[in-house]
N, CA, C and O of each residue as an XYZ file, in Angstrom:
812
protein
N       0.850     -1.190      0.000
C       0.000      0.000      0.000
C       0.886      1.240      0.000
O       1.698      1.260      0.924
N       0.913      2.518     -1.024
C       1.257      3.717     -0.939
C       1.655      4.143      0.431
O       0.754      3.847      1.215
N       2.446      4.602      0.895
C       2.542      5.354      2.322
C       2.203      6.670      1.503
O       2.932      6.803      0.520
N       1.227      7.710      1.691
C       0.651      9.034      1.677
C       1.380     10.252      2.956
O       1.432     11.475      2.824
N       1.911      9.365      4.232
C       1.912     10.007      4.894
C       2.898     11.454      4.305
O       3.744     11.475      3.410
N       2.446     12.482      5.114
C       3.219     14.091      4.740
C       4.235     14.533      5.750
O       3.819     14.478      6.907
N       5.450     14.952      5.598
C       5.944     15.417      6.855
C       5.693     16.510      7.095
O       5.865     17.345      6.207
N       5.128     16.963      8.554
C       4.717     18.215      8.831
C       5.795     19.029      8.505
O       6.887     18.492      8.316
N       5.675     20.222      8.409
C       6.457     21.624      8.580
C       7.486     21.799      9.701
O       6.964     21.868     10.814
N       8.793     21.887      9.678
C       9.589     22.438     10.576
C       8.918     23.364     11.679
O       8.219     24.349     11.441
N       9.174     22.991     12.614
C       8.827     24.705     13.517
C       8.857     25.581     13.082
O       9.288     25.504     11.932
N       8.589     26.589     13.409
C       8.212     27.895     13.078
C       8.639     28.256     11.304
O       9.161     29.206     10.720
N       8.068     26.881     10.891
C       8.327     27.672      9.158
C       7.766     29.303      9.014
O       6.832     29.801      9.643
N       8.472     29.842      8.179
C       7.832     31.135      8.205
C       6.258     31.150      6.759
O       5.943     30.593      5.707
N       5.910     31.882      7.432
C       4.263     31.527      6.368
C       3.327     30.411      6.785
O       2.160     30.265      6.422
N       4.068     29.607      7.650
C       2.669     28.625      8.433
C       2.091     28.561      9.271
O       2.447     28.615     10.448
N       0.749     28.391      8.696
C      -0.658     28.921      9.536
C      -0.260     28.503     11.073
O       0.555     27.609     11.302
N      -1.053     29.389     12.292
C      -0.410     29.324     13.225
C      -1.405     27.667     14.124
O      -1.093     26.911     15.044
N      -2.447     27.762     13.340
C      -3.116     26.276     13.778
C      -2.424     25.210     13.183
O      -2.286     24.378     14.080
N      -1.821     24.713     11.957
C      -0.819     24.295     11.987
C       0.227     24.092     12.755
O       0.487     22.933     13.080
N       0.964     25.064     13.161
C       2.021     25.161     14.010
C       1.497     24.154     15.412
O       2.026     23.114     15.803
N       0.298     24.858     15.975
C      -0.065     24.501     17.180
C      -0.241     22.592     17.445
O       0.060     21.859     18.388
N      -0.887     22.341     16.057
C      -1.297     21.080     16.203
C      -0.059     19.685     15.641
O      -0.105     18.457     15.707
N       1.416     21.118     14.863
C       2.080     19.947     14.941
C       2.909     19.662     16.002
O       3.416     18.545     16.108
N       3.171     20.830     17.059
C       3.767     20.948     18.046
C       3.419     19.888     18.984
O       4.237     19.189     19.582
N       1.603     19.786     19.109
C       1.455     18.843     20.034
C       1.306     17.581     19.291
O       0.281     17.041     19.709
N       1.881     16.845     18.352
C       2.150     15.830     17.907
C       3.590     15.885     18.255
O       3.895     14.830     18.809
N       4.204     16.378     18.191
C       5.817     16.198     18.409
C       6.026     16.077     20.325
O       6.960     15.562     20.940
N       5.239     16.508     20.671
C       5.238     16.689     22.106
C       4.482     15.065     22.702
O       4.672     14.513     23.786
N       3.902     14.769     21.937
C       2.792     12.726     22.010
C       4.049     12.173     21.791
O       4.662     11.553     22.660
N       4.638     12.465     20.151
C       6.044     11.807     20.092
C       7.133     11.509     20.945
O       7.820     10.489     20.998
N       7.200     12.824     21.773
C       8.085     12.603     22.661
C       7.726     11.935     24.217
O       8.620     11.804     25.054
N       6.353     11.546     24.476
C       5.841     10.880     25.187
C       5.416     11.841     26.116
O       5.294     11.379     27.251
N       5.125     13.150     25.983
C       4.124     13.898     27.272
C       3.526     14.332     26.809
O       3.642     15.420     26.245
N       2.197     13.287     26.901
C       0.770     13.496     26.441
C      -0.018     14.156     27.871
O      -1.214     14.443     27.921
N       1.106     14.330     29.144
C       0.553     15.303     29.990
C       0.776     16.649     29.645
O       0.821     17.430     30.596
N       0.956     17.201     28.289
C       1.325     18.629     27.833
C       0.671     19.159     28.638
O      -0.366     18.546     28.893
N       0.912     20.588     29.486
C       0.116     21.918     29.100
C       0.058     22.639     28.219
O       0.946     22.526     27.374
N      -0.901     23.595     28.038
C      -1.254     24.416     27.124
C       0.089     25.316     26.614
O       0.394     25.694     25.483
N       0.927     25.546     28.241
C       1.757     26.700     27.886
C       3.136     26.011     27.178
O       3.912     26.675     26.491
N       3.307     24.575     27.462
C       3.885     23.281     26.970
C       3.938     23.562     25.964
O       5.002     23.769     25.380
N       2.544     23.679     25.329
C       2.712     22.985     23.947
C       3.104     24.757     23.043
O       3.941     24.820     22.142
N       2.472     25.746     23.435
C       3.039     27.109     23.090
C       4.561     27.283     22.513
O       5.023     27.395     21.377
N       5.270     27.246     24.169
C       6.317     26.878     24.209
C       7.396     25.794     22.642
O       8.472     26.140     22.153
N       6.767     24.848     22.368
C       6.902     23.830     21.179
C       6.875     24.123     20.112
O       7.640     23.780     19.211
N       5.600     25.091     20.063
C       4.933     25.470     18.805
C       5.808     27.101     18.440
O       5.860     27.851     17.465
N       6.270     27.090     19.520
C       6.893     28.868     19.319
C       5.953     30.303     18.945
O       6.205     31.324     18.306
N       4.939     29.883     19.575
C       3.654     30.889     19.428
C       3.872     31.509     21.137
O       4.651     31.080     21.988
N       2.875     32.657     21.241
C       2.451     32.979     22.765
C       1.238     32.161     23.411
O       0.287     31.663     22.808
N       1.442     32.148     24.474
C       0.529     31.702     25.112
C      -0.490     31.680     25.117
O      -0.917     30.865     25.935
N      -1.468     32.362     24.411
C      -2.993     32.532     24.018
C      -3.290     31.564     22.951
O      -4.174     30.709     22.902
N      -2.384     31.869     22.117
C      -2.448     31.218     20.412
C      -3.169     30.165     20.608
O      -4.351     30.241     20.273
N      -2.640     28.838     21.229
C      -3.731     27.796     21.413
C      -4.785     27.389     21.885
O      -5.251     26.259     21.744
N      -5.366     28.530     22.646
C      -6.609     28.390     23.023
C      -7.757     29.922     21.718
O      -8.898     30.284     21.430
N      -6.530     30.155     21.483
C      -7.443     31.438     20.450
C      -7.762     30.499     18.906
O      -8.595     30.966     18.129
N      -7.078     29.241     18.573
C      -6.779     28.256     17.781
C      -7.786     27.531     18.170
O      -8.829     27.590     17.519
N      -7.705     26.812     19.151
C      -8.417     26.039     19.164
C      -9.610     25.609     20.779
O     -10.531     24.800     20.661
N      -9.349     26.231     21.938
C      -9.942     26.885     22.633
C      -9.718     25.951     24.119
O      -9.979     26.237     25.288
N      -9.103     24.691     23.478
C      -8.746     23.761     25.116
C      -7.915     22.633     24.355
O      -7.747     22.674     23.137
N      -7.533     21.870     24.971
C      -6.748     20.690     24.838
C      -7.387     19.283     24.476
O      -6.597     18.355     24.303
N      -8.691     19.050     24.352
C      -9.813     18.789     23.900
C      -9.594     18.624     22.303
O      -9.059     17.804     21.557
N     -10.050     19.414     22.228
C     -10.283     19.974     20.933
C      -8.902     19.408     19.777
O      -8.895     18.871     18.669
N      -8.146     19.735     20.461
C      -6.663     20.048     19.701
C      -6.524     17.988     19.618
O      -6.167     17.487     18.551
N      -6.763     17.325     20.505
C      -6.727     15.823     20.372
C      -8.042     15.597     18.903
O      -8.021     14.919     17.876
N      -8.882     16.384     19.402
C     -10.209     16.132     17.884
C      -9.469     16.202     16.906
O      -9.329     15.144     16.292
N      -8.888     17.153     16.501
C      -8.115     17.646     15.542
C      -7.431     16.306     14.965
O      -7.809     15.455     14.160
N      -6.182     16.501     15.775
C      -5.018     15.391     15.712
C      -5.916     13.534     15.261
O      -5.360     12.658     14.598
N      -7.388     13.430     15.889
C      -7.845     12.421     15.890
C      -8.647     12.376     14.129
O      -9.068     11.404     13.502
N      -8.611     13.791     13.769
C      -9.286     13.853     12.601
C      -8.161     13.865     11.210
O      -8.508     13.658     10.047
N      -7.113     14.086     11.555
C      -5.826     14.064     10.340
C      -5.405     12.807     10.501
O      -4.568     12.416      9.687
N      -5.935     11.706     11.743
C      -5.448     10.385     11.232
C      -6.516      9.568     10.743
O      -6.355      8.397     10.401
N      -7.843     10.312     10.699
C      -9.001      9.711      9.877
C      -8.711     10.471      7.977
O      -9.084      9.847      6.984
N      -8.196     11.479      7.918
C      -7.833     11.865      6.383
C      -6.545     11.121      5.992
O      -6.404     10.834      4.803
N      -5.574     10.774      6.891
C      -4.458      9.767      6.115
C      -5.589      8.612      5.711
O      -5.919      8.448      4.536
N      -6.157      7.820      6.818
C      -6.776      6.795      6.461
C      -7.630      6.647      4.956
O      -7.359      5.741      4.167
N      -8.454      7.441      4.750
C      -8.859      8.084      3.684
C      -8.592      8.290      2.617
O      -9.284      7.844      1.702
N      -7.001      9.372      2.307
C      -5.914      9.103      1.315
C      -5.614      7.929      0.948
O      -5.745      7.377     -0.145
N      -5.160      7.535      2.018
C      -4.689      6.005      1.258
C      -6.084      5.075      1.263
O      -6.361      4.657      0.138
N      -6.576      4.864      1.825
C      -7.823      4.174      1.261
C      -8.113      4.702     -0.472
O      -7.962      3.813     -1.311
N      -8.415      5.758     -0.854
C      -8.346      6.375     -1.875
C      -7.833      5.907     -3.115
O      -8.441      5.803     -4.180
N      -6.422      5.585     -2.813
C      -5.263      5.660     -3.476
C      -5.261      4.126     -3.701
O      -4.351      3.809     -4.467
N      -5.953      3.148     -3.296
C      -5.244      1.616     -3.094
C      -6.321      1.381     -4.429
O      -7.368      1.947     -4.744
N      -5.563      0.309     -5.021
C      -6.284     -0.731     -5.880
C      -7.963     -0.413     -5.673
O      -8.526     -0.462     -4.579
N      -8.640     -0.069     -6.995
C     -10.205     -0.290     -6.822
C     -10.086     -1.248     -6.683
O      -9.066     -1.866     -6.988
N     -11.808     -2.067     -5.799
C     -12.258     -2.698     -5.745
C     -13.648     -2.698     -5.744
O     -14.141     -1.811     -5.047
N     -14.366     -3.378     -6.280
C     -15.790     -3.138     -6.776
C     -17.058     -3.783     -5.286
O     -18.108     -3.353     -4.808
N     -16.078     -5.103     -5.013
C     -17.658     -5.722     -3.781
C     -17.177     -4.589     -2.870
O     -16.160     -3.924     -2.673
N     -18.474     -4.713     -2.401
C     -18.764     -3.706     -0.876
C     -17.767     -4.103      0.285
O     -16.917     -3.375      0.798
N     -18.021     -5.254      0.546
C     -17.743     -6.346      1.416
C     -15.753     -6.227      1.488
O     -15.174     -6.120      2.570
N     -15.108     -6.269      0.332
C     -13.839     -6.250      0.744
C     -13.322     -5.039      0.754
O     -12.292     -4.791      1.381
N     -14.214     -3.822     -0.192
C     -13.920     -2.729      0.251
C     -14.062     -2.366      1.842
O     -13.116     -1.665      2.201
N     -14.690     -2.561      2.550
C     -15.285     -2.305      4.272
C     -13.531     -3.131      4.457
O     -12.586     -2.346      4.533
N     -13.311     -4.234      4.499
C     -11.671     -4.947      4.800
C     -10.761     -4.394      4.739
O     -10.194     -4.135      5.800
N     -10.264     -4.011      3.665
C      -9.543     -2.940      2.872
C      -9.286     -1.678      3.875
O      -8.181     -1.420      4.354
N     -10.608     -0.852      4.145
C     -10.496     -0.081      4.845
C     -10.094      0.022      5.796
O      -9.251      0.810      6.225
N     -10.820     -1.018      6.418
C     -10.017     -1.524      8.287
C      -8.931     -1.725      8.122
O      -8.177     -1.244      8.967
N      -8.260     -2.583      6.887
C      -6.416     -2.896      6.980
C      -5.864     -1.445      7.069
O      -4.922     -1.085      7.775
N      -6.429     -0.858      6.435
C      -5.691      0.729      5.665
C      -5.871      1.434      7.448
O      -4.845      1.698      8.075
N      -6.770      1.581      7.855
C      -7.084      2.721      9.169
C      -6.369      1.572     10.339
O      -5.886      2.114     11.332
N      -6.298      0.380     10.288
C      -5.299     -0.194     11.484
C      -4.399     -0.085     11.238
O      -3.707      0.326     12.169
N      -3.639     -0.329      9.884
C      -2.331      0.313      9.365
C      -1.544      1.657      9.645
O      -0.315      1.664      9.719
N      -2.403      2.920      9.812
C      -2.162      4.432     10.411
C      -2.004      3.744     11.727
O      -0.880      3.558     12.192
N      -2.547      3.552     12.037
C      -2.952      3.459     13.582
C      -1.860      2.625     14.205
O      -1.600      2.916     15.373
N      -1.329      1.870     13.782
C      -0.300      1.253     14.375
C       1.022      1.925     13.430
O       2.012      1.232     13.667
N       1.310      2.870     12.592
C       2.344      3.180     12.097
C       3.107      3.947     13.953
O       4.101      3.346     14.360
N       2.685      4.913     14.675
C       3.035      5.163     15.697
C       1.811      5.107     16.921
O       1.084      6.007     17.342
N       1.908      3.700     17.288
C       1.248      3.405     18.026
C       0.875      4.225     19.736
O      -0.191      4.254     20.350
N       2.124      4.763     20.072
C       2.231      5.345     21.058
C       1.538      6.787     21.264
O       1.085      7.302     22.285
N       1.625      7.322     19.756
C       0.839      8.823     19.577
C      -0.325      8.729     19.276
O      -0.951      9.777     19.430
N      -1.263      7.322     18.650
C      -2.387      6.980     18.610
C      -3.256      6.776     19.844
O      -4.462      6.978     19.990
N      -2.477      6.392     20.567
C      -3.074      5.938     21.898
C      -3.368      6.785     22.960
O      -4.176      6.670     23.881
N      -2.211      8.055     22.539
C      -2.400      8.434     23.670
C      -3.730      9.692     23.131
O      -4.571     10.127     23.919
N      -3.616     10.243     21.116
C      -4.423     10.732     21.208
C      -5.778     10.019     21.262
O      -6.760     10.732     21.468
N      -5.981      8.504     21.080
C      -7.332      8.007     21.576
C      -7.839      8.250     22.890
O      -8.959      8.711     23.109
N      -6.726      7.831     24.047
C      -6.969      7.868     25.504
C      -7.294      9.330     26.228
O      -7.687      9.427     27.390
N      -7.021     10.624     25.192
C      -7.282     11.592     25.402
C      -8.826     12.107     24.751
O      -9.424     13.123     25.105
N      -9.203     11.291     23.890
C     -10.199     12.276     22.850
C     -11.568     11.910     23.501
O     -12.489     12.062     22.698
N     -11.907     11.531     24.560
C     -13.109     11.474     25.406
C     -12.762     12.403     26.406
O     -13.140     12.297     27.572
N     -12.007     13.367     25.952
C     -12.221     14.276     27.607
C     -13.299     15.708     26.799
O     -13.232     16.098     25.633
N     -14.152     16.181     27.833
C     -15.032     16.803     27.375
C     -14.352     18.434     26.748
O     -13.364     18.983     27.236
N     -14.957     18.831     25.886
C     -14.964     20.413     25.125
C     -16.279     21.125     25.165
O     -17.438     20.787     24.924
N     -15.596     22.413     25.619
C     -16.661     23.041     24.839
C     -17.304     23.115     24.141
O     -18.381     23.673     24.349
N     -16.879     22.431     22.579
C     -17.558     22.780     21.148
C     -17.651     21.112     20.817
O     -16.996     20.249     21.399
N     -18.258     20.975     20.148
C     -18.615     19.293     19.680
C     -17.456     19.435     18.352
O     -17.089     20.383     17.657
N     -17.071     17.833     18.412
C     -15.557     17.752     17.416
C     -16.322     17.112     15.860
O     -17.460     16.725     15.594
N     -15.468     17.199     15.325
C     -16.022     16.563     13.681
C     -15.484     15.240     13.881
O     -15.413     14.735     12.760
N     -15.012     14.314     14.872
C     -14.442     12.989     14.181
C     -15.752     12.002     14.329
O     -15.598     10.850     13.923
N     -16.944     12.344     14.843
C     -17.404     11.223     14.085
C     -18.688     11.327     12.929
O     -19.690     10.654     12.690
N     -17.994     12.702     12.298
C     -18.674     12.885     10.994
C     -17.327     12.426     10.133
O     -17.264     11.697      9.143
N     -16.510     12.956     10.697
C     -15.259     11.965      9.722
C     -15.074     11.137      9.286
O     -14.878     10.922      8.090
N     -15.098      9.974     10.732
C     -15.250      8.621     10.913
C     -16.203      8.201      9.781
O     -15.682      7.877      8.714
N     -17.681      8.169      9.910
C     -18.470      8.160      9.336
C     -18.363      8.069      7.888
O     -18.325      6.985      7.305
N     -18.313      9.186      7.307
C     -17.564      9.427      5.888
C     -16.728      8.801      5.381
O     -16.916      8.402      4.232
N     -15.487      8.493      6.085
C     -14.862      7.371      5.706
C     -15.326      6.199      5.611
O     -14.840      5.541      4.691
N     -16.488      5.447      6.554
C     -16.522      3.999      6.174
C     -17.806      4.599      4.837
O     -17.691      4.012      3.761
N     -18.822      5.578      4.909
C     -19.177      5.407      3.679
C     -18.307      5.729      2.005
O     -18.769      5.629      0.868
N     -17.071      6.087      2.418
C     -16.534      5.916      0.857
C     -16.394      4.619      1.152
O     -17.197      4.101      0.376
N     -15.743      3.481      1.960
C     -15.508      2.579      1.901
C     -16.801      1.379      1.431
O     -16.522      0.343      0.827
N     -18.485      1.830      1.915
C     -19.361      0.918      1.268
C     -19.296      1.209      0.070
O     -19.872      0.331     -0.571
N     -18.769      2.227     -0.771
C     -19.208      2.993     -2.019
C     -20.525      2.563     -2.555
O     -21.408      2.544     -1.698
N     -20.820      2.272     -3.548
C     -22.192      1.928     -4.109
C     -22.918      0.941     -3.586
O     -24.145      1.007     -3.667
N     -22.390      0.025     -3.057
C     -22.954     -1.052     -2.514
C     -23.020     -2.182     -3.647
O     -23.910     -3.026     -3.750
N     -22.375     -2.096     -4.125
C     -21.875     -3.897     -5.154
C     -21.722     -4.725     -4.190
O     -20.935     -4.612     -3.251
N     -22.570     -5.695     -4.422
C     -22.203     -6.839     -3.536
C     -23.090     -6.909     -2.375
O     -22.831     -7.730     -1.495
N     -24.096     -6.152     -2.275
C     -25.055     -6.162     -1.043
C     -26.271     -6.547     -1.503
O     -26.592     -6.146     -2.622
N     -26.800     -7.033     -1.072
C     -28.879     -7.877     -1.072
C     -28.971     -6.966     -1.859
O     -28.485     -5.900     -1.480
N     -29.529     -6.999     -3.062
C     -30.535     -5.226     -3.835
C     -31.016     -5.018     -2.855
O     -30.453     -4.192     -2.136
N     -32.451     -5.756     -2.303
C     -33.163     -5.473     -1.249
C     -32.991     -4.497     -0.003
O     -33.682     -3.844      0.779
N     -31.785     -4.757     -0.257
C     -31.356     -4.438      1.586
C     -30.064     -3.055      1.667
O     -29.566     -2.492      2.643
N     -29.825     -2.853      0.019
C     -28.703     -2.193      0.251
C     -29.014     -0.739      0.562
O     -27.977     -0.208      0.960
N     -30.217      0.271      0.534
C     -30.137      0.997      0.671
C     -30.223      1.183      2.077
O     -29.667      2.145      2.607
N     -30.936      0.265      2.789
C     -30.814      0.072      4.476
C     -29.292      0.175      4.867
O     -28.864      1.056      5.614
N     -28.245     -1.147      4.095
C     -27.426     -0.911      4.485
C     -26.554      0.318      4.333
O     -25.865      0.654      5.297
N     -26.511      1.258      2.826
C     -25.660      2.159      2.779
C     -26.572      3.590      3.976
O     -26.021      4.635      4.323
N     -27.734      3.242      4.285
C     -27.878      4.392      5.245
C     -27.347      3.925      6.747
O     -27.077      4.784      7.586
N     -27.250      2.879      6.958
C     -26.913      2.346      8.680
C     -25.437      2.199      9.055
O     -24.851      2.561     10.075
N     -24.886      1.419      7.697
C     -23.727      0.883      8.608
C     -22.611      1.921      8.498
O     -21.652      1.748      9.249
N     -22.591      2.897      7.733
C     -21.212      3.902      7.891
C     -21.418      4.067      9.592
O     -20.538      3.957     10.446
N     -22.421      4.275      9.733
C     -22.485      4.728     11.120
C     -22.124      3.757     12.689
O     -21.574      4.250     13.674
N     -22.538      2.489     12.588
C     -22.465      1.649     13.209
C     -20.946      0.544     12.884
O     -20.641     -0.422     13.584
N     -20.246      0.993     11.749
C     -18.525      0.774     11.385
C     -17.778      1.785     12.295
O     -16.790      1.350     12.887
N     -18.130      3.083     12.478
C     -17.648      3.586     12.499
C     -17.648      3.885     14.357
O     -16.865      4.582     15.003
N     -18.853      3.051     14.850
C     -18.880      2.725     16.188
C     -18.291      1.565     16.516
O     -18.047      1.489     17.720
N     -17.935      0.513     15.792
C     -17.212     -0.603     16.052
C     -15.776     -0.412     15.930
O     -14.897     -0.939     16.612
N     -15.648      0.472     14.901
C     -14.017      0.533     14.817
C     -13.243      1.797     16.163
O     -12.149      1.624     16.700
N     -13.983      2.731     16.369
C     -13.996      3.265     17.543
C     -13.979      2.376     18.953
O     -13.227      2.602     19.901
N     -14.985      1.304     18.878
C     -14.691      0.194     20.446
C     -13.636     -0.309     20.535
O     -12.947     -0.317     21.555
N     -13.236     -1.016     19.018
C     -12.044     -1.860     19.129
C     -11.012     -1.052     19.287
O     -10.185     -1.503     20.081
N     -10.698      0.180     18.735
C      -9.964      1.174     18.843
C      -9.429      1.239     21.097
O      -8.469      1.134     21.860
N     -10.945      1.482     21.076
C     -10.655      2.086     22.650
C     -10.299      0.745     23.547
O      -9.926      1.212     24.623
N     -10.222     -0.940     23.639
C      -9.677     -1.395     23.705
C      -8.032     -1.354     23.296
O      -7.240     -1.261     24.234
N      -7.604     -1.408     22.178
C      -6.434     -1.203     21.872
C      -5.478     -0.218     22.832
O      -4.423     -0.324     23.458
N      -6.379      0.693     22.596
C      -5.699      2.198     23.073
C      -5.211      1.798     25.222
O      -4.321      2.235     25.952
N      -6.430      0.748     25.463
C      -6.231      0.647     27.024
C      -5.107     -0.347     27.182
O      -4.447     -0.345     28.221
N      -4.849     -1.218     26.180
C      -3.667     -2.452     26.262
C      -4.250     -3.497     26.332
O      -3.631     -4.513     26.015
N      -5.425     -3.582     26.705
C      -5.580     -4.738     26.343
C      -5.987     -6.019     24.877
O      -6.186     -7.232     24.798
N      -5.944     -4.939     24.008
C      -5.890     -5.401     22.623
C      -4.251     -5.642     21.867
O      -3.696     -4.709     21.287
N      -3.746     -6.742     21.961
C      -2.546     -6.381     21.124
C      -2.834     -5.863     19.638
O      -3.847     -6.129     18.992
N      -1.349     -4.775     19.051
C      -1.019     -5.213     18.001
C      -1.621     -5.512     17.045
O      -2.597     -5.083     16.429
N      -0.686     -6.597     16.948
C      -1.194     -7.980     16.254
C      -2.855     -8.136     16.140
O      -3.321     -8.975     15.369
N      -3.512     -7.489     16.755
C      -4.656     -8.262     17.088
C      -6.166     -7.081     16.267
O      -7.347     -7.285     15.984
N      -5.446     -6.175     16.189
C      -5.964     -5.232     15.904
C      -7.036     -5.477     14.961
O      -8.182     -5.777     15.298
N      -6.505     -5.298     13.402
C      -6.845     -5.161     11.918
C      -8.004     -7.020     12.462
O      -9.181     -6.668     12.531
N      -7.949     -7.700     12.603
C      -8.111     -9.743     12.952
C      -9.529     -8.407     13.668
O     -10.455     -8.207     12.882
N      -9.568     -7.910     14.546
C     -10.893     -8.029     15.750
C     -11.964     -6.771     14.830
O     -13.192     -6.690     14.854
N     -11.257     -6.156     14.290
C     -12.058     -5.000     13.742
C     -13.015     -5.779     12.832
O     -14.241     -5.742     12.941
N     -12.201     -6.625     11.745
C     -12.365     -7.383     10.821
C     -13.438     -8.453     10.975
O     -14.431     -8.643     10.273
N     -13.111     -8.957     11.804
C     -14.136     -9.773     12.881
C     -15.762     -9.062     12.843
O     -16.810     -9.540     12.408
N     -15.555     -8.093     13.312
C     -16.586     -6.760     13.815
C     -17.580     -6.770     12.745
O     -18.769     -7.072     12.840
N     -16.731     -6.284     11.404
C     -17.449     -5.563     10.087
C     -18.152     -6.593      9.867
O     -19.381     -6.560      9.918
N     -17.451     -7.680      9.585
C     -18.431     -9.102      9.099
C     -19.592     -9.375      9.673
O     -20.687     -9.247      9.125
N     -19.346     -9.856     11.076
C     -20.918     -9.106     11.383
C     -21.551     -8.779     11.223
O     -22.568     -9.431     10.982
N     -21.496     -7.145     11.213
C     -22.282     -6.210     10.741
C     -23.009     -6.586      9.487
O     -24.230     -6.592      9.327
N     -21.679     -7.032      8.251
C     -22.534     -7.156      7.274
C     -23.360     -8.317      6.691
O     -23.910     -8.476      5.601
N     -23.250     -9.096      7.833
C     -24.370    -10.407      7.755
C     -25.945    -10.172      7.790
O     -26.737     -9.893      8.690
N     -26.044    -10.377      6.590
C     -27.774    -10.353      6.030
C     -27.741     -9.254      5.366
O     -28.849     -8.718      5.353
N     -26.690     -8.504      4.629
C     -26.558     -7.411      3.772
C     -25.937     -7.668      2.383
O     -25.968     -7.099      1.292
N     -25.035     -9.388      3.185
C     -24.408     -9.554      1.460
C     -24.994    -10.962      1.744
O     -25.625    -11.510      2.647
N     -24.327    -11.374      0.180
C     -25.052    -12.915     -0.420
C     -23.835    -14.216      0.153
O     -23.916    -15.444      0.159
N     -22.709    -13.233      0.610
C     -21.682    -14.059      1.807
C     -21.084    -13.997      2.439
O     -20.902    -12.846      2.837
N     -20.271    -15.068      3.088
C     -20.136    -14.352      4.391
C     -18.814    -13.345      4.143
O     -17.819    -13.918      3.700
N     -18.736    -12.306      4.318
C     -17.522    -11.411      4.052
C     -16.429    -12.602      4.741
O     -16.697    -13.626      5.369
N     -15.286    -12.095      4.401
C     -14.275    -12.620      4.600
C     -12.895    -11.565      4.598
O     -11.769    -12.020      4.799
């Protein structure tokens, strides 16, 4: 599969947006393993003043939404980018390999922004309109689903993928999911789901 990934911007490139700055700072700061940042922490990183990140983005909250939503657009890209495939069914597979694949490229900055992205905000976050969106490019048309049943399915399951891959996620993220075990339990999950939507059993 393509690696898509981008390397962020140097610090303080000159000309980059200062929400940029902010949100790659606190990725470099997960990287370095203190996902107990403060605000003035991550300032400090980002080489902005002290306001900037809450005038950006308004709490520490938020700034994990963020970070939780640029590893739902890698997923995406490269989902994008891989070999068409026409059934529904291995597209939904595909996807899960591709988004457990991000997800374990740096496992340690995934986790900790998972183990962070349930703490409450002010403002409601976009990742699970993200989420969402992503598993519906992944049903795309629905080839490969019951006629009967597919418009049920392309209205239900982006939504209910995108709650399963989130559980297995928040296992992972606590330790008790290996690894290894990841892409196998998600996979597990979807099939499920899509039993009585296709004519077999996904695989």
């Amino acid at each position: 599969m393509a690696n898509s990934k981008i390397d962020p911007p140097s610090p303080g490139s000159r000309g980059e947006p200062l929400r940029q700055r902010v949100i790659d700072a606190a990725e470099r700061l997960l990287r370095d393993g203190k996902a107990d940042f403060s605000m003035r922490d991550l300032a400090a990183e980002a080489g902005v003043s002290f306001a900037t990140p809450f005038n950006q983005f308004g709490c520490k909250a938020a700034i994990m939404q963020t970070l939780s939503q640029r590893r739902i657009d890698t997923m995406e890209i490269r989902f994008a980018a891989a070999p068409r495939l026409t059934d529904t069914a291995a597209r939904v597979m595909l996807a899960i390999d591709t988004a457990a694949a991000v997800m374990l490229e740096e496992p340690a900055i995934n986790r900790a922004v998972m183990g962070l992205l349930g703490t409450a905000s002010s403002s409601p976050g976009q990742v699970w309109a993200r989420s969402t969106a992503l598993w519906t490019l992944a049903l795309g048309a629905g080839d490969g689903l019951i006629p009967a049943r597919r418009e049920e399915a392309l209205r239900s399951l982006p939504g209910q993928l995108a709650f399963a891959f989130r559980g297995v996620l928040s296992f992972w993220t606590a330790g008790e999911l290996p690894d290894g075990a990841l892409a196998s339990t998600a996979r597990d999950l979807a099939g499920t789901l899509l039993l009585g939507f296709t004519e077999q059993q996904p695989s």
